[in-house]
DSSP file (Angstrom, degrees, kcal/mol; ACC not computed):
  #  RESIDUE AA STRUCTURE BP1 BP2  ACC     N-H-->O    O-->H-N    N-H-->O    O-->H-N    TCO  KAPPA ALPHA  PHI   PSI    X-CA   Y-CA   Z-CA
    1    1 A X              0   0    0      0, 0.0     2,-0.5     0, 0.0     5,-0.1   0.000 360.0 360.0 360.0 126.2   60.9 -155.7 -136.0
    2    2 A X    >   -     0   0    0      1,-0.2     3,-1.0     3,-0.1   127,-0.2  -0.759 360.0-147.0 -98.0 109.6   62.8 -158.9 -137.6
    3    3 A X  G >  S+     0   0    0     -2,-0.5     3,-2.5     1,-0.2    51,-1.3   0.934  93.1  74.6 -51.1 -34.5   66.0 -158.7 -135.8
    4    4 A X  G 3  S+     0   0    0      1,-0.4    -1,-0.2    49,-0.2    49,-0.0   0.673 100.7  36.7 -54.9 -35.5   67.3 -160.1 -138.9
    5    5 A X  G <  S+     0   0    0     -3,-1.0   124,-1.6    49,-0.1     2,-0.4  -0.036  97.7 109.2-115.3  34.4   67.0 -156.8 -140.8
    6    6 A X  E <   -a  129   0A   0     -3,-2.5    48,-1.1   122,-0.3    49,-0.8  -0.962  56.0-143.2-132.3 163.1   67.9 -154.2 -137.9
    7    7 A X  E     -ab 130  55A   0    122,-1.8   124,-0.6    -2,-0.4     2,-0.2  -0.966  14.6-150.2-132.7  76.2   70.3 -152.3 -137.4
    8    8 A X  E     +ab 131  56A   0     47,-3.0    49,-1.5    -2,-0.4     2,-0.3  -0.529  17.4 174.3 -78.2 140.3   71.6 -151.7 -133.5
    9    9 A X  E     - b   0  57A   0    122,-1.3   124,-0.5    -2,-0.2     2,-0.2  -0.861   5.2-177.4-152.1 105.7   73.1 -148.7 -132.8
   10   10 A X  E     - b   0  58A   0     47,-3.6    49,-2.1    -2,-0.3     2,-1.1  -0.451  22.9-130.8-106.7 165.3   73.9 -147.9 -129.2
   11   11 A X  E  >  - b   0  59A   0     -2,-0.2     4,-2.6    47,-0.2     5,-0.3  -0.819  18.0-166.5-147.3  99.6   75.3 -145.0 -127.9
   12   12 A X  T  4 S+     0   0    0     -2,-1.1    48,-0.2    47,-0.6    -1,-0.1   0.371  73.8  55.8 -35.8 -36.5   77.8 -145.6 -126.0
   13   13 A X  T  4 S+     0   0    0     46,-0.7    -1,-0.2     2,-0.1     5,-0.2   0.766 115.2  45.4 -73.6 -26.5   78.8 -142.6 -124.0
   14   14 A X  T >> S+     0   0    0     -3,-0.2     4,-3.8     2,-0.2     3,-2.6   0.980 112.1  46.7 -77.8 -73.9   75.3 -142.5 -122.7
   15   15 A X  H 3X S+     0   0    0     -4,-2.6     4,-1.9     1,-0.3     5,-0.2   0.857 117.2  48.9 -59.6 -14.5   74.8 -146.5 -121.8
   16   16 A X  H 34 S+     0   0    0     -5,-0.3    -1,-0.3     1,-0.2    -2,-0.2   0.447 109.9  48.9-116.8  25.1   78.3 -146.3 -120.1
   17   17 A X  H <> S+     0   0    0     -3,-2.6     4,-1.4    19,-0.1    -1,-0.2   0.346 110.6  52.4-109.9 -25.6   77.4 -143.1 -118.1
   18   18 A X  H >X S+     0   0    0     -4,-3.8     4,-0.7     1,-0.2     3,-0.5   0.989 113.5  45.0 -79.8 -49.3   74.1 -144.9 -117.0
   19   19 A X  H 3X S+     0   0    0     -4,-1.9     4,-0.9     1,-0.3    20,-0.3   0.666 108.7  53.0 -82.8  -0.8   76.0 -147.8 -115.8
   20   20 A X  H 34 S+     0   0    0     -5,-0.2     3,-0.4     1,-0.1    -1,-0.3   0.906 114.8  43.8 -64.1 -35.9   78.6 -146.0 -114.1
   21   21 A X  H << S+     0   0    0     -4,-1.4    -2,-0.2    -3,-0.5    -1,-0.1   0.511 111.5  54.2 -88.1  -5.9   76.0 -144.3 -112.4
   22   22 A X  H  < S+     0   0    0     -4,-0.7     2,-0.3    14,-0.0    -1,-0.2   0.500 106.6  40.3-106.1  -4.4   74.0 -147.2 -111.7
   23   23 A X  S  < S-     0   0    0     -4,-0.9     2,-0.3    -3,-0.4    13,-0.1  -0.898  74.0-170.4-131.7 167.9   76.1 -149.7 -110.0
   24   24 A X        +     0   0    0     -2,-0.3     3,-0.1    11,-0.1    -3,-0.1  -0.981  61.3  28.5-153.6 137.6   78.9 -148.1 -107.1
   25   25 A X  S    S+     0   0    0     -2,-0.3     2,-0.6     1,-0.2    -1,-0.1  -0.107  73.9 136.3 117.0 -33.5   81.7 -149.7 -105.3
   26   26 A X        +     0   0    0      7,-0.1     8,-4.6     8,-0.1     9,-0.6  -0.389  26.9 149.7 -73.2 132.5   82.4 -152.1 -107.9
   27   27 A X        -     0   0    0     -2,-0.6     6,-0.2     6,-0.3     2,-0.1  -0.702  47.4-106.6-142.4 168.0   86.6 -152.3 -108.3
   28   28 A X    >   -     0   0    0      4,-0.5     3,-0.7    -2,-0.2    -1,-0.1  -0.013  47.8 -94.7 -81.6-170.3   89.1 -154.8 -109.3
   29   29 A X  T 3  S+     0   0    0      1,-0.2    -1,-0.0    -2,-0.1     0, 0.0   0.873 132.9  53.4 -38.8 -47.5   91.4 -156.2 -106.4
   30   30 A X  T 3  S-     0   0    0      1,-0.1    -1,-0.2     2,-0.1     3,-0.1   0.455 126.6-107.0 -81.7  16.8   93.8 -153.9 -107.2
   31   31 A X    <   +     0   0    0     -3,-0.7     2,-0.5     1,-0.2    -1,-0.1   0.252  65.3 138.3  53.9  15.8   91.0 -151.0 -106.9
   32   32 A X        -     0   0    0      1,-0.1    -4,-0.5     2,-0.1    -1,-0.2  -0.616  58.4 -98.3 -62.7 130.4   90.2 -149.9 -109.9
   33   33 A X        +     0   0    0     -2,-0.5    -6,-0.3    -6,-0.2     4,-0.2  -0.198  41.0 163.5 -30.5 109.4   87.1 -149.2 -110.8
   34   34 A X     >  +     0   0    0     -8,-4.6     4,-0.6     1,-0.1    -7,-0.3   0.119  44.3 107.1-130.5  35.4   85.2 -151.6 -112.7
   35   35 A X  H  >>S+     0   0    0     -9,-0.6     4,-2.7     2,-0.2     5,-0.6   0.982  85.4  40.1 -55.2 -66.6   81.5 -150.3 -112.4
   36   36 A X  H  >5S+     0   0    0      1,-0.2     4,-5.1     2,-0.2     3,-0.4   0.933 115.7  51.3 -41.6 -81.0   80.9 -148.7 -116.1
   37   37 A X  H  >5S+     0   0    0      1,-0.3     4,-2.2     2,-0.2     5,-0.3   0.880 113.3  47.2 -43.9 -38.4   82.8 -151.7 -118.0
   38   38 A X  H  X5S+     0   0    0     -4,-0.6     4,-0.7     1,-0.2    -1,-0.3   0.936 114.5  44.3 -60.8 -56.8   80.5 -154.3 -115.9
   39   39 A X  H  X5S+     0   0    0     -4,-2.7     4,-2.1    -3,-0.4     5,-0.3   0.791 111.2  56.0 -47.6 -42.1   77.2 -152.5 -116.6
   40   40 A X  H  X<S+     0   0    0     -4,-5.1     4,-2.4    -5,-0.6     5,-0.3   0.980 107.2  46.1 -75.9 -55.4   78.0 -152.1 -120.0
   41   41 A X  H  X S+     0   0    0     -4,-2.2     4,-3.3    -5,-0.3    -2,-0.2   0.831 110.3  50.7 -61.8  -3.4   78.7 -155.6 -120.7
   42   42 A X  H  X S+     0   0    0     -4,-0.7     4,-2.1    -5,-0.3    -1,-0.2   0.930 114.2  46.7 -83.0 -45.1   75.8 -156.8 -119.2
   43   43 A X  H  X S+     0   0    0     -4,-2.1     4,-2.5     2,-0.2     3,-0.4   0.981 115.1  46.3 -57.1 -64.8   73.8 -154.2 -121.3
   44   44 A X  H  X S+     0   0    0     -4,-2.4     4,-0.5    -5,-0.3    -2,-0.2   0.951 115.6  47.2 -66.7 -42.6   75.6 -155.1 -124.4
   45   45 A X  H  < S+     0   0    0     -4,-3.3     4,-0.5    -5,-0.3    -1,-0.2   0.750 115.0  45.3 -91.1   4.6   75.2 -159.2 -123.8
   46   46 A X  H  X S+     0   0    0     -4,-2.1     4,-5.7    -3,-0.4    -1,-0.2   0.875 107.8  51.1 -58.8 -47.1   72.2 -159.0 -123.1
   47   47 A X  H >X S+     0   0    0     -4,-2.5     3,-1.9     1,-0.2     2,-0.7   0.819 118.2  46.0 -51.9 -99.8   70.9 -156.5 -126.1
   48   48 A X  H >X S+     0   0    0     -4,-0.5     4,-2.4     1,-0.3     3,-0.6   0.434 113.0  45.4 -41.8 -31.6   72.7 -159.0 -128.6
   49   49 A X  H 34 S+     0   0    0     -2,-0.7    -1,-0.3    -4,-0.5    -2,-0.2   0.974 122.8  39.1 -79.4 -58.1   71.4 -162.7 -127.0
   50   50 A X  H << S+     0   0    0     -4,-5.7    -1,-0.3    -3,-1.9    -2,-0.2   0.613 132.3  23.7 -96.4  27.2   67.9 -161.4 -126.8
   51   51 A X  H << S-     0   0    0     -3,-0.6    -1,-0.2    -4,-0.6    -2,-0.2   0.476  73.0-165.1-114.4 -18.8   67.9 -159.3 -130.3
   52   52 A X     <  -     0   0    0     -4,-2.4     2,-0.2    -5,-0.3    -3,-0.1   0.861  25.0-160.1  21.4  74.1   70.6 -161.0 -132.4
   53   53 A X        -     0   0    0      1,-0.1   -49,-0.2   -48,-0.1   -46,-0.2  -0.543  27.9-124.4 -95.1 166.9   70.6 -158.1 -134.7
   54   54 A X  S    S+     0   0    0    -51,-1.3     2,-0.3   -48,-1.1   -47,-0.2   0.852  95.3  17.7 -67.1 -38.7   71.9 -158.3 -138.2
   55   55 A X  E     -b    7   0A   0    -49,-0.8   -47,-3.0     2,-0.0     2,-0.3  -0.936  65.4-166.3-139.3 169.0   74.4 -155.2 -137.5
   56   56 A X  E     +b    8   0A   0     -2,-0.3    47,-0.6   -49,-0.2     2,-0.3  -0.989  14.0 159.3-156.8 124.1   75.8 -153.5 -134.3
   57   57 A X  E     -bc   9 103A   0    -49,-1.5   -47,-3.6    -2,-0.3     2,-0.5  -0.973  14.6-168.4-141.8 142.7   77.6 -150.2 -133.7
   58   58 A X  E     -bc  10 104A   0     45,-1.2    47,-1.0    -2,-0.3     2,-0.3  -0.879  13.9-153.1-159.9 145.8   78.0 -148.2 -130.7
   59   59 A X  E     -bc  11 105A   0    -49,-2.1   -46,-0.7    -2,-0.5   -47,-0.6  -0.747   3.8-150.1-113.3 140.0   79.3 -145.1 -131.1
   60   60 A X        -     0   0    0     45,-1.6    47,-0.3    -2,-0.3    -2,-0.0  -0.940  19.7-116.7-141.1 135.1   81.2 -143.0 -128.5
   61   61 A X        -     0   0    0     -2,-0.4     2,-0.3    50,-0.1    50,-0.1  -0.335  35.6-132.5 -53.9 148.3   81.6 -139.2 -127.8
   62   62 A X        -     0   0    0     45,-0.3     2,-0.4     2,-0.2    -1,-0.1  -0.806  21.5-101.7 -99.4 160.9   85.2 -137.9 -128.3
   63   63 A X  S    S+     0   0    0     -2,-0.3     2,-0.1     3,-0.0     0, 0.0  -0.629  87.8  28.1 -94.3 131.7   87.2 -135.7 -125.8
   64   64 A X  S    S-     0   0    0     -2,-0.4    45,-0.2    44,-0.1    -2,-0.2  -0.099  96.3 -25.2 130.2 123.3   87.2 -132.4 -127.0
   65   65 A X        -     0   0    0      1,-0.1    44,-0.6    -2,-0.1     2,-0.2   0.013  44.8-155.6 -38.3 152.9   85.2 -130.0 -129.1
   66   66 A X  B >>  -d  109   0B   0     42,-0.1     4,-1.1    43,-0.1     3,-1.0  -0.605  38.5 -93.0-109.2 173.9   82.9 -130.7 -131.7
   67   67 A X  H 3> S+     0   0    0     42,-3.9     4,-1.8     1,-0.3     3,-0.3   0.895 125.1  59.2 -64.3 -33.3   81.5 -128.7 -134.9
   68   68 A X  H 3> S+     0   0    0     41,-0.5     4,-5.9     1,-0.2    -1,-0.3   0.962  94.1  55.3 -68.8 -29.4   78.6 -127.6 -132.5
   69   69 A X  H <4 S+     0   0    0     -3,-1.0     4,-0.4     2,-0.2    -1,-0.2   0.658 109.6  53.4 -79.0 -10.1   81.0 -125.8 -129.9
   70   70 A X  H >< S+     0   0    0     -4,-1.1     3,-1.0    -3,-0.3    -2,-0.2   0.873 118.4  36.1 -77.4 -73.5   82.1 -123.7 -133.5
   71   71 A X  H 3< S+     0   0    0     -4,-1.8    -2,-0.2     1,-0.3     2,-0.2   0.779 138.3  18.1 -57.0 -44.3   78.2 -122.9 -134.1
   72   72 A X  T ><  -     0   0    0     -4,-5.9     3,-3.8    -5,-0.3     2,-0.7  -0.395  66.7-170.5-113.3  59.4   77.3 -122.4 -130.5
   73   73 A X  T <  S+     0   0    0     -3,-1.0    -1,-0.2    -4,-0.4    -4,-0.1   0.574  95.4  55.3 -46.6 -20.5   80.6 -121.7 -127.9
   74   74 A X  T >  S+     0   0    0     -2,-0.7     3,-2.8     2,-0.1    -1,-0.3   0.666  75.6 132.0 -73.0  -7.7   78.3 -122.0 -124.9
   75   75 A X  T <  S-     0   0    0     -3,-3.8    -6,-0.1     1,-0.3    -2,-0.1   0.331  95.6 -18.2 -57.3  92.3   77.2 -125.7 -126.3
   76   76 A X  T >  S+     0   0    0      1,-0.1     3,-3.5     2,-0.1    -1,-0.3   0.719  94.0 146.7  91.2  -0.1   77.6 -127.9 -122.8
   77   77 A X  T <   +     0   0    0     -3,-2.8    -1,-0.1     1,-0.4    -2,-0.1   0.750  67.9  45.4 -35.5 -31.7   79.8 -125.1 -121.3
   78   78 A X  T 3  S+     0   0    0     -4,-0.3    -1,-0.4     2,-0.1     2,-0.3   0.285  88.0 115.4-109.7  19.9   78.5 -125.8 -117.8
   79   79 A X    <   -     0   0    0     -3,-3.5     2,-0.5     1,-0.0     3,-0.0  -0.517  66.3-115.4 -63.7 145.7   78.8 -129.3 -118.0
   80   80 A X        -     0   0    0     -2,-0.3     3,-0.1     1,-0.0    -2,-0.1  -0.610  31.9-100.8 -93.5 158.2   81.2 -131.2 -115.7
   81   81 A X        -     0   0    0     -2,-0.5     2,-0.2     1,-0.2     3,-0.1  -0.269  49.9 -78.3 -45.0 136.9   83.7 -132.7 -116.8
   82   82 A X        -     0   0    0      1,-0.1    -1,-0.2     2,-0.1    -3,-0.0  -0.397  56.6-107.3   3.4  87.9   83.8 -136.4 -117.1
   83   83 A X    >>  -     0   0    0     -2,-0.2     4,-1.4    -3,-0.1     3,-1.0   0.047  28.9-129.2 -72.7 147.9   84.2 -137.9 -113.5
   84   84 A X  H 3>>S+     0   0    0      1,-0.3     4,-2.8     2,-0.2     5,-0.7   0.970 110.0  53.4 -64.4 -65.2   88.1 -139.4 -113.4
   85   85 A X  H 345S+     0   0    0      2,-0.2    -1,-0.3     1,-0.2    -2,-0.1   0.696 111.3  50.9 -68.2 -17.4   87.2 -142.8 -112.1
   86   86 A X  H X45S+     0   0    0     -3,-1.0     3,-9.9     2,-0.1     4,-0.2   0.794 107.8  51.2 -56.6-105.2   84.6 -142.9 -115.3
   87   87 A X  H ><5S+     0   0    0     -4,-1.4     3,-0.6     1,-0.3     4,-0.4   0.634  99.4  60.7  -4.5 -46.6   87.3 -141.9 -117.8
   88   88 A X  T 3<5S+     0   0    0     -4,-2.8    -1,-0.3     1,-0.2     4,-0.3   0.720 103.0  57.5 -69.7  -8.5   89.8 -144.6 -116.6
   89   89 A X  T X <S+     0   0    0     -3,-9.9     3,-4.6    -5,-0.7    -1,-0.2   0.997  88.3  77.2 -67.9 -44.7   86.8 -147.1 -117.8
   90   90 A X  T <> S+     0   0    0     -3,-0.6     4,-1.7     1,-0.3     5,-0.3   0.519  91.9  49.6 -55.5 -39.0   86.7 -145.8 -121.6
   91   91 A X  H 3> S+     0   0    0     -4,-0.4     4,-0.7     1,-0.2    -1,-0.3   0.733 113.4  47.9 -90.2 -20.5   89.6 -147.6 -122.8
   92   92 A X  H <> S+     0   0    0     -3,-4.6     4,-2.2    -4,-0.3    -1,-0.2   0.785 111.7  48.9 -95.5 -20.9   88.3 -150.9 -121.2
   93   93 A X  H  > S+     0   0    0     -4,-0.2     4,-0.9     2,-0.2    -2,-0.2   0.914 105.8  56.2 -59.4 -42.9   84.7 -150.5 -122.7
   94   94 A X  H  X S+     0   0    0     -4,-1.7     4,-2.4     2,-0.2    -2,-0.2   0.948 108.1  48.5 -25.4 -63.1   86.3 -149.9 -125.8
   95   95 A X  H  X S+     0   0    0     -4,-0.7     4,-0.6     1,-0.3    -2,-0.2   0.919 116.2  47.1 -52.5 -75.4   88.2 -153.7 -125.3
   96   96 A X  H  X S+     0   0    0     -4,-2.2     4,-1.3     2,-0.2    -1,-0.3   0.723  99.3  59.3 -50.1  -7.9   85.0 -155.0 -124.5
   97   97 A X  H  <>S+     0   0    0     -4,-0.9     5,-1.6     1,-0.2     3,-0.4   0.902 116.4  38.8 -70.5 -76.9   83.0 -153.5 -127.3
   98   98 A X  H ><5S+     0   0    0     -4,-2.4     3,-0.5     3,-0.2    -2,-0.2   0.595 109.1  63.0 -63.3   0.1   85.7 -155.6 -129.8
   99   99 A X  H 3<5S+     0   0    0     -4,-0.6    -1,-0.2     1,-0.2    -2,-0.2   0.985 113.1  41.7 -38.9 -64.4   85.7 -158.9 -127.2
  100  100 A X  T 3<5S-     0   0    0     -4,-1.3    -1,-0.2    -3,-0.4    -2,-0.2   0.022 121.5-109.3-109.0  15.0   82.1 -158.9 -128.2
  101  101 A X  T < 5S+     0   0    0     -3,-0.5     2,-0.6     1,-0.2    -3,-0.2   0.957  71.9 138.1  63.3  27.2   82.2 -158.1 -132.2
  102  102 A X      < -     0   0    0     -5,-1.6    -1,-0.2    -6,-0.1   -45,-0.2  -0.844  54.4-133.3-118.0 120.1   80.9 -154.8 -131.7
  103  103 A X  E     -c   57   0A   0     -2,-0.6   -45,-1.2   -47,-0.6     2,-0.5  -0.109  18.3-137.1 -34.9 136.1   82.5 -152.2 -133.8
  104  104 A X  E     -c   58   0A   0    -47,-0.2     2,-0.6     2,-0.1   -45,-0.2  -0.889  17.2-155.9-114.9  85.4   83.5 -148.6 -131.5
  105  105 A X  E     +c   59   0A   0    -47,-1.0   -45,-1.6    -2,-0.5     2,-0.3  -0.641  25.7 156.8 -74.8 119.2   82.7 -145.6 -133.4
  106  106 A X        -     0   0    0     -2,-0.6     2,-0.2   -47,-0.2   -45,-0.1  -0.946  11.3-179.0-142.9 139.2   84.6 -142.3 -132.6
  107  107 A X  B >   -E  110   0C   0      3,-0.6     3,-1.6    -2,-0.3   -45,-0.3  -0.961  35.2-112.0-141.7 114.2   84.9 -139.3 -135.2
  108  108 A X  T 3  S+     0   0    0     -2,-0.2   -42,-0.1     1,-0.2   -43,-0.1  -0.280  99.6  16.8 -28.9 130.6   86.9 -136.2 -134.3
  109  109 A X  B 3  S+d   66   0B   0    -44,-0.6   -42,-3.9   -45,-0.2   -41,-0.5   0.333 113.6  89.9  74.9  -4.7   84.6 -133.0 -133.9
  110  110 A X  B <   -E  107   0C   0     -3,-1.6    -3,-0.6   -44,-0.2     5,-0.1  -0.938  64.2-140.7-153.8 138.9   81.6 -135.0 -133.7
  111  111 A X    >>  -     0   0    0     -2,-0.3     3,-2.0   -50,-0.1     4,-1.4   0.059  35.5-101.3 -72.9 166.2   79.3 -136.9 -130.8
  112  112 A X  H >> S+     0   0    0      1,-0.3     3,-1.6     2,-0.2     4,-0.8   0.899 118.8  63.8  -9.9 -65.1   77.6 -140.2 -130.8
  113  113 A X  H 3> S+     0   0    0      1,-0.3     4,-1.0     2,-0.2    -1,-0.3   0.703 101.0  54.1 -66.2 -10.0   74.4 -138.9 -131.4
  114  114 A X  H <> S+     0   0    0     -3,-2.0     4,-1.2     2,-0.2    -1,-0.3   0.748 110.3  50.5 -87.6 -18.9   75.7 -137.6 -134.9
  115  115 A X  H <X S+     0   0    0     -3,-1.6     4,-1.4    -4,-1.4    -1,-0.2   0.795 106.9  45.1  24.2-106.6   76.7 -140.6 -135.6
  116  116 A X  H  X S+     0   0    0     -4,-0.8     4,-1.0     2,-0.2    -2,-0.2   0.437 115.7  46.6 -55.0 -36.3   74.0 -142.5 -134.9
  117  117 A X  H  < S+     0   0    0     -4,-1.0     4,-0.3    -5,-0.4    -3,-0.2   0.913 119.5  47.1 -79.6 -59.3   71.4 -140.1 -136.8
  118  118 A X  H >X S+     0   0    0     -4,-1.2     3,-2.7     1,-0.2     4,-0.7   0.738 116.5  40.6 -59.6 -89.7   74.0 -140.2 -139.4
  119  119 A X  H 3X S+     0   0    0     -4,-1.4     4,-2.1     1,-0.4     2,-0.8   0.471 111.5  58.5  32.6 -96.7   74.4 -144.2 -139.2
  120  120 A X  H 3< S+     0   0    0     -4,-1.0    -1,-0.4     2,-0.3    -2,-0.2   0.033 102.4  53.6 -45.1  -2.1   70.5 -144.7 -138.9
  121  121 A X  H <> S+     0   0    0     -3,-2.7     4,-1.5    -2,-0.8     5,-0.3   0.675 107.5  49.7-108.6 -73.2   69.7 -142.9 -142.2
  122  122 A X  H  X S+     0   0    0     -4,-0.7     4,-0.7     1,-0.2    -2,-0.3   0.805 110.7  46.7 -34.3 -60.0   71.8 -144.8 -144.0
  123  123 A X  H ><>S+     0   0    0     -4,-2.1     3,-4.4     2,-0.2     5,-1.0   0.962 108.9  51.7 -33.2 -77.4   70.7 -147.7 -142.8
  124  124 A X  H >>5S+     0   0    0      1,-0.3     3,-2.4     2,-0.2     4,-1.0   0.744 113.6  52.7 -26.4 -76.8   66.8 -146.8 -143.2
  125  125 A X  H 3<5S+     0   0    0     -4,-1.5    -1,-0.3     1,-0.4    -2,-0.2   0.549 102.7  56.6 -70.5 -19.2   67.9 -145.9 -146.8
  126  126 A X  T <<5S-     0   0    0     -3,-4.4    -1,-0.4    -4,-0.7    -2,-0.2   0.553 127.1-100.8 -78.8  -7.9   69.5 -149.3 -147.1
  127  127 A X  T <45S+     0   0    0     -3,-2.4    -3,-0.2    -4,-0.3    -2,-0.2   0.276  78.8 145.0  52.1  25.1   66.1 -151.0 -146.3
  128  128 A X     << -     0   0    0     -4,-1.0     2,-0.3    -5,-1.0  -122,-0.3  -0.398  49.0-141.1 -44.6 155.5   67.6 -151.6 -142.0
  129  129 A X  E     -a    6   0A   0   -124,-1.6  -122,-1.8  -127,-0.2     2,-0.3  -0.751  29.7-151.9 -52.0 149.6   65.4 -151.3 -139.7
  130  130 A X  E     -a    7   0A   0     -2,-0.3     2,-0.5  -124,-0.2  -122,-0.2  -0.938  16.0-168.2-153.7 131.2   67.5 -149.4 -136.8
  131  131 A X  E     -a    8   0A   0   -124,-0.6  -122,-1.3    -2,-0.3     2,-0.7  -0.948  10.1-154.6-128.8 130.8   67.2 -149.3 -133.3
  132  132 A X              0   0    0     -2,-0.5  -122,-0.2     1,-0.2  -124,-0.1  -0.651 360.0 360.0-106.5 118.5   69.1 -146.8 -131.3
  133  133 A X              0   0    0     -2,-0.7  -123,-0.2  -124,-0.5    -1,-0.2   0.472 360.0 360.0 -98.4 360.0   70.0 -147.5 -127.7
């Protein structure tokens, strides 16, 4: 894969639920929480240094139903909710996403990953390669 012709396309809710969940403890002075936002930039500058890819998206669940909760009303019903000290991150991954040149895609009524399949076809059809974290 020629970075040069691919197409990253991260999904966002996902990598900044794995790094909430993978580093604990970490806060600002003033004690906010800064776990997610760290893990995720370390994840994002890394992917870009050792991929440079030609484009970069990462795409982020919105709060709220989607077109699936119309098809299916049980869709995610027993999930829980989005843990507070998570939530208070979103707006600062968000910052960091543009720091870093990466575009933050959020569409009413529909998640990442539809998105990203959407995203990732188009691209293929453009002649991308696309690789989805």
């Amino acid at each position: 894969m020629d970075p040069s012709d691919t197409v990253f396309l991260i999904d966002g809710s996902s990598q900044m639920y794995r790094a909430f969940h993978a580093i604990r403890g970490l806060t600002a002075p003033d004690g906010r929480p800064t776990n997610a936002v760290f893990g995720f930039v370390n994840m994002l500058r890394k992917l870009i240094a050792d991929h440079q890819p030609a484009l970069i998206a990462a795409a982020f669940d919105v709060r709220g139903p989607t077109f699936r909760n119309e098809l299916a009303p049980d869709y995610k019903a027993n999930r829980a909710p989005m843990p507070p000290d998570l939530r208070e991150q979103v707006p600062h991954v968000h910052e960091a996403c543009a720091a870093l040149g990466v575009p933050v895609l959020t569409y009413e009524t529909f998640e990442a990953d539809d998105v990203i399949g959407t995203l990732a076809a188009q691209a293929r059809e453009a002649g991308f390669d696309v690789a989805i974290v």
